[in-house]
PLY file of the C-alpha trace (Angstrom):
ply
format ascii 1.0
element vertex 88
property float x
property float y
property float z
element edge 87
property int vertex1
property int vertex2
end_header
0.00 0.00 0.00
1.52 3.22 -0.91
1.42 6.03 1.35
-0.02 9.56 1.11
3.58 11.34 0.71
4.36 9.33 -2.29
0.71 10.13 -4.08
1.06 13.71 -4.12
4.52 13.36 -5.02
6.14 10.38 -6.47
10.05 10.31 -6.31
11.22 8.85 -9.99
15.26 6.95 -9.13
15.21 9.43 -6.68
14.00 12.41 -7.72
11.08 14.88 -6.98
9.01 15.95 -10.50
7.91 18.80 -8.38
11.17 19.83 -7.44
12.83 19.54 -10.44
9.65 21.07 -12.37
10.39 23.57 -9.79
13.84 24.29 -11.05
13.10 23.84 -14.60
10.42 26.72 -14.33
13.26 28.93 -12.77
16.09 27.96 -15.36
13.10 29.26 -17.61
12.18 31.94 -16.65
15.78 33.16 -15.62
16.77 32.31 -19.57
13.93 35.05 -20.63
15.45 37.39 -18.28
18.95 36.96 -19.99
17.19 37.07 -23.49
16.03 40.32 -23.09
18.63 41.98 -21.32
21.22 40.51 -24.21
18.68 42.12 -26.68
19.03 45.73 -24.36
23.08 45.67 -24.29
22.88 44.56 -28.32
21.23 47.94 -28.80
23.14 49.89 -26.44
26.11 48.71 -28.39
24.15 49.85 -31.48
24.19 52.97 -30.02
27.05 53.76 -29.21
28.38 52.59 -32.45
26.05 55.17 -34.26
27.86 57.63 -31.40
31.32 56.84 -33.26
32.55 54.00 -30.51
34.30 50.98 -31.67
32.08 48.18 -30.34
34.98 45.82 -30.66
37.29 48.19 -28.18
34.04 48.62 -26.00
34.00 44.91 -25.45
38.19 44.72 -24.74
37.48 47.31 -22.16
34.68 45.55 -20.77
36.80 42.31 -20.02
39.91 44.02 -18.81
37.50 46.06 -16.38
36.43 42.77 -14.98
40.09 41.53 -14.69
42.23 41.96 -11.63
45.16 43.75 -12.41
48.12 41.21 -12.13
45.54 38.99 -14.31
45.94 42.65 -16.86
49.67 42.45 -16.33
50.26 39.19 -16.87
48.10 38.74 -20.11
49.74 41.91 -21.58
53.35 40.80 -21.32
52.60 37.41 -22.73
51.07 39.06 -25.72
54.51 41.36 -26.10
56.70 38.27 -25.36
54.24 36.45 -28.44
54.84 39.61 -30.53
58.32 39.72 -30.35
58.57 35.95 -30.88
56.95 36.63 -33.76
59.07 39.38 -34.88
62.26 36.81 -35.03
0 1
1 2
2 3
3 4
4 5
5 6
6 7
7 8
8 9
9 10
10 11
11 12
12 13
13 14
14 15
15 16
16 17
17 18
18 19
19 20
20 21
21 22
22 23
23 24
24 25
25 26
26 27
27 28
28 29
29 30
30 31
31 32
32 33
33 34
34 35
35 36
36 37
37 38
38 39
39 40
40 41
41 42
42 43
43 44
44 45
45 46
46 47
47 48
48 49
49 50
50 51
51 52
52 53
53 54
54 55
55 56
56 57
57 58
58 59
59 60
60 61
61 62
62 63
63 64
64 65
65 66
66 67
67 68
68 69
69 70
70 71
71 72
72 73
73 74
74 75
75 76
76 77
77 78
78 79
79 80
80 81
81 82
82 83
83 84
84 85
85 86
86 87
C-alpha cells in the first residue's frame, strides 16, 4: 500500500518531479530574463556605435575592467613576449 507522501509526489530513481519542475520553471524563466537583457546591451552597443565608438574596443574594455590587475599584467606581457617571438 503506498502512502499519502508518495501520491502527491512520487520520487522517480530518486527524484522529486515537483522539485525539479520547480527548477526547470526557474532555469526558464531566468533564460527570458537573460534574453532580453542581451537584446538591451545589443542595442546599447548599437548605439554607441552610431555615437562613433568601436564596439569591438568597447567589449576589450569591458573584459579588462572585470580583470584583476596582475591577471591585466600578466596577459599583456605574454602578448609582447608572443609579438616579439613573432618578430624573429
Amino acid at each position: 500500500m503506498e502512502d499519502s507522501a508518495n501520491k502527491a509526489s512520487p520520487d522517480i530513481s530518486g527524484i522529486s518531479p515537483d522539485e525539479l519542475k520547480s527548477f526547470v520553471q526557474r532555469i526558464e524563466k531566468l533564460e527570458e530574463e537573460k534574453a532580453t537583457v542581451c537584446g538591451y546591451i545589443r542595442d546599447l552597443y548599437a548605439e554607441a556605435k552610431a555615437s562613433g565608438f568601436d564596439p569591438k574596443i568597447m567589449r576589450k574594455v569591458l573584459k579588462i575592467r572585470r580583470m584583476k590587475y596582475e591577471d591585466v599584467l600578466e596577459e599583456e606581457e605574454l602578448v609582447e613576449t608572443y609579438m616579439r617571438a613573432l618578430k624573429n
